[in-house]
C-alpha positions in Angstrom: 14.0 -6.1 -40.4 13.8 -9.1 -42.3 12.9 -12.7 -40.9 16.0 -14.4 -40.8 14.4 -18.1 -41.6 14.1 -17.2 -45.4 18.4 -15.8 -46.5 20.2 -17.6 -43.5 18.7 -21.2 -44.0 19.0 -21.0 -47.5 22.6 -20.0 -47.1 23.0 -22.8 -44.3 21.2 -25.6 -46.5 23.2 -24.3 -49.5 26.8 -24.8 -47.5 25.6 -28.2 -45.4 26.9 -30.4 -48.7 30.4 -28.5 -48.8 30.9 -29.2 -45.2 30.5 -25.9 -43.9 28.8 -24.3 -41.1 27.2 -20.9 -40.3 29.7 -19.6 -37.4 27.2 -16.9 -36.1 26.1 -13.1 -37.9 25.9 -9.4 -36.6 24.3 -6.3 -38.1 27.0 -4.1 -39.4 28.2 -0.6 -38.1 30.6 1.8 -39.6 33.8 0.9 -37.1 33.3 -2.9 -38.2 34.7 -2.3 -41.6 32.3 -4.4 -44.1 32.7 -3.4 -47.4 29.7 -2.0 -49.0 28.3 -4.8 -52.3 29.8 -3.9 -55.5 26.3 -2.5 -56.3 26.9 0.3 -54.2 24.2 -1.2 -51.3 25.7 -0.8 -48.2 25.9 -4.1 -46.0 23.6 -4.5 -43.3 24.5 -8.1 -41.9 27.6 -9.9 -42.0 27.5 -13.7 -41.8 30.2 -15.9 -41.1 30.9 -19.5 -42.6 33.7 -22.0 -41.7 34.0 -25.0 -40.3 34.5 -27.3 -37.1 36.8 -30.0 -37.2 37.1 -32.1 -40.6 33.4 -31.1 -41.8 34.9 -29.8 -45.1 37.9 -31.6 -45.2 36.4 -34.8 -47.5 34.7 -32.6 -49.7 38.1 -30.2 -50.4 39.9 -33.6 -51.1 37.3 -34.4 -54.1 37.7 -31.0 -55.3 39.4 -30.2 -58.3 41.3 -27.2 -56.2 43.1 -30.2 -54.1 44.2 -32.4 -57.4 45.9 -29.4 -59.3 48.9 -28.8 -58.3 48.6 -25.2 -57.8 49.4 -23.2 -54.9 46.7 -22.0 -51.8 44.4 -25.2 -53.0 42.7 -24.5 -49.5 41.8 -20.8 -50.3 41.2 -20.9 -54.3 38.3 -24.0 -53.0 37.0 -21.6 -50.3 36.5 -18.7 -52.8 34.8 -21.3 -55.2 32.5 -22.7 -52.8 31.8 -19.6 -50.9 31.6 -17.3 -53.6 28.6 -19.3 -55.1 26.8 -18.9 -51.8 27.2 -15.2 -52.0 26.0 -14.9 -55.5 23.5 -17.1 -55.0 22.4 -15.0 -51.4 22.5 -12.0 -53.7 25.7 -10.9 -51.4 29.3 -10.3 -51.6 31.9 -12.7 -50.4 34.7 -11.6 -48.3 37.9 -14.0 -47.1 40.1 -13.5 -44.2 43.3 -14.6 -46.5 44.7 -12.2 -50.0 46.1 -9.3 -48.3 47.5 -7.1 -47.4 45.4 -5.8 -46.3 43.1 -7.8 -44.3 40.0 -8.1 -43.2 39.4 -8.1 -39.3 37.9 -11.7 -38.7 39.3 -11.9 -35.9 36.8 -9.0 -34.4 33.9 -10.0 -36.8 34.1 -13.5 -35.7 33.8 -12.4 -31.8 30.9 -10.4 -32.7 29.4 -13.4 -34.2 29.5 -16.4 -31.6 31.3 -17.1 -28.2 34.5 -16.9 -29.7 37.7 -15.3 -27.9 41.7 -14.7 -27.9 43.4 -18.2 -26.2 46.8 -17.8 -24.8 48.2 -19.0 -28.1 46.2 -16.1 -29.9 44.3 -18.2 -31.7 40.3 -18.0 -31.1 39.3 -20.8 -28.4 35.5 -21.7 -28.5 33.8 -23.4 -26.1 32.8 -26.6 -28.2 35.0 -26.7 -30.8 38.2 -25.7 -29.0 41.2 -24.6 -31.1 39.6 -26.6 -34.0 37.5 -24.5 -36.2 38.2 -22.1 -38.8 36.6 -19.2 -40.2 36.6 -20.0 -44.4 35.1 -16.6 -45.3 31.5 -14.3 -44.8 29.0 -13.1 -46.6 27.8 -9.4 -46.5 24.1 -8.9 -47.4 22.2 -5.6 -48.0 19.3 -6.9 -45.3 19.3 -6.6 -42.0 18.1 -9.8 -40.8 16.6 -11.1 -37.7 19.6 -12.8 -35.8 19.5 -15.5 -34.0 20.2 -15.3 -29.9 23.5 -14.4 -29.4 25.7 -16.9 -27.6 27.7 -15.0 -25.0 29.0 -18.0 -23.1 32.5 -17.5 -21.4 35.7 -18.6 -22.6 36.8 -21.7 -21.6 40.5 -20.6 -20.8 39.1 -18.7 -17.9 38.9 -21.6 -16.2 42.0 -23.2 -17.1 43.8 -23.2 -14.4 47.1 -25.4 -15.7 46.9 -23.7 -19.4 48.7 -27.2 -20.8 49.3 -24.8 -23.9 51.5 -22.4 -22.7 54.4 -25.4 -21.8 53.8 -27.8 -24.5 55.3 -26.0 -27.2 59.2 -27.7 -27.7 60.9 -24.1 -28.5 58.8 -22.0 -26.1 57.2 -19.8 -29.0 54.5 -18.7 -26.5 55.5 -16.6 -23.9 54.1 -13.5 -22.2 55.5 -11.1 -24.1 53.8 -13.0 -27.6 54.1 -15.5 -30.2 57.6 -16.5 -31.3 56.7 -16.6 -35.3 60.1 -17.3 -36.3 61.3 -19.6 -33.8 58.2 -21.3 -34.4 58.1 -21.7 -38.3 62.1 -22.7 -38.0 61.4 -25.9 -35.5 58.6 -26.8 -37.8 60.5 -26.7 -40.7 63.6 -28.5 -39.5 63.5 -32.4 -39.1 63.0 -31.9 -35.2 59.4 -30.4 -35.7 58.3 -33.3 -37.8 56.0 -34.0 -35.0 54.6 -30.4 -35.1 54.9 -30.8 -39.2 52.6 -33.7 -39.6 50.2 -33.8 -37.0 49.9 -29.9 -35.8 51.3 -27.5 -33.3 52.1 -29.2 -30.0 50.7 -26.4 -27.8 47.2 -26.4 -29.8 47.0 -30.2 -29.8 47.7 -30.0 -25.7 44.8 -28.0 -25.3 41.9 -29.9 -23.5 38.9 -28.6 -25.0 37.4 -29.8 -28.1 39.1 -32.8 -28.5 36.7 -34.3 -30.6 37.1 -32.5 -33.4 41.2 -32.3 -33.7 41.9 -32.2 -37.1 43.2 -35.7 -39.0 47.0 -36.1 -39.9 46.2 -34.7 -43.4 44.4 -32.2 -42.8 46.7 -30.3 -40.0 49.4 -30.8 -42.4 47.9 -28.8 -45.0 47.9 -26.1 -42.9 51.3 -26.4 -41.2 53.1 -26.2 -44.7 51.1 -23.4 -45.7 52.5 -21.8 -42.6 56.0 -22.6 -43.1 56.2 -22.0 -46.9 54.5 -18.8 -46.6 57.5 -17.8 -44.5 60.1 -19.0 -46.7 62.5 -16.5 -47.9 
């Protein structure tokens, strides 16, 4: 087993100036469907990078991939950034966006940290709330000493009002799942303006993390993303 002092702070010193953050690791198994490197070594750990709040956010707005014009400036800026790391780590990058198909980050990132499903399906964790993202990982042919695992509970499991669940203006949440359509419609239309330009009602009525809700801009970025990538 290697140390994992040497690859995982190089990696975390390396992302620190892009506004990322390590979001946890795990040692591979067959079911957890990492890619072997294009070298044909099969990958031992999987490390996870991403960010909480708006770490990256002033970085992404100097970057070239935010000036252009083009579309997915977001994702073409996360393969830059993170696919440097990888080389540089002597590992491959992988992203949870350009499928189908696509990779399960939902299941590596709750093997990584003290992550879990909130009632509005996205991952809740215990700091950060509803506001962090995973950006990508890093498969490497080691298998390094981990750090201790953080199993803490989810924070929803002691929510006893869920604020979530009857914030959103249409209802998109419900028991029986997430309303895509209706959602994407209202946020499209001038009556979702609010959910438009400063994020999804239900995730913003959340009371955890609070700290570290996204600015205007940011939220935005991601809101039209959503609603054009669901445009006819």
């Amino acid at each position: 087993m290697t140390a994992a002092g040497g690859i995982l702070a190089r990696i975390e010193t390396a992302a620190g100036p892009q506004g990322l953050i390590l979001r946890g690791a795990f040692h591979c198994a067959p079911d957890d469907e990492v890619p072997s490197l294009p070298d044909g070594r099969e990958s031992r750990t999987l490390v996870l990078l991403g960010n909480h709040g708006d770490g990256f956010w002033p970085r992404f707005q100097a970057a070239p991939e935010a000036r252009d014009g083009r579309p997915d400036p977001l994702n073409r800026w996360s393969e830059r950034v993170i696919g440097a790391l990888a080389q540089e780590a002597g590992g491959l990058a992988l992203f949870p966006f350009g499928g189908p198909p696509y990779r399960p980050f939902l299941r590596w990132a709750q093997r990584a940290e003290a992550v879990a499903p909130s009632p509005l399906g996205m991952l809740i964790h215990p700091d950060y709330g509803l506001w962090h993202a995973y950006r990508g990982a890093i498969a490497l042919p080691e298998v390094l000493e981990l750090p201790v695992h953080d199993d803490r509970p989810s924070p929803c499991e002691s929510c006893a009002g869920r604020p979530c669940l009857s914030a959103c203006p249409v209802g998109a949440f419900t028991a029986a799942g997430y309303e895509v359509t209706a959602c994407a419609e209202h946020v499209a239309a001038p009556a979702g303006a609010d959910c438009l330009d400063l994020g999804c009602r239900a995730r913003r009525a959340c009371p955890v993390g609070r700290a570290y809700r996204y600015p205007a801009a940011q939220m935005r970025l991601h809101m039209e993303a959503f609603v054009n990538a669901r445009r006819p």
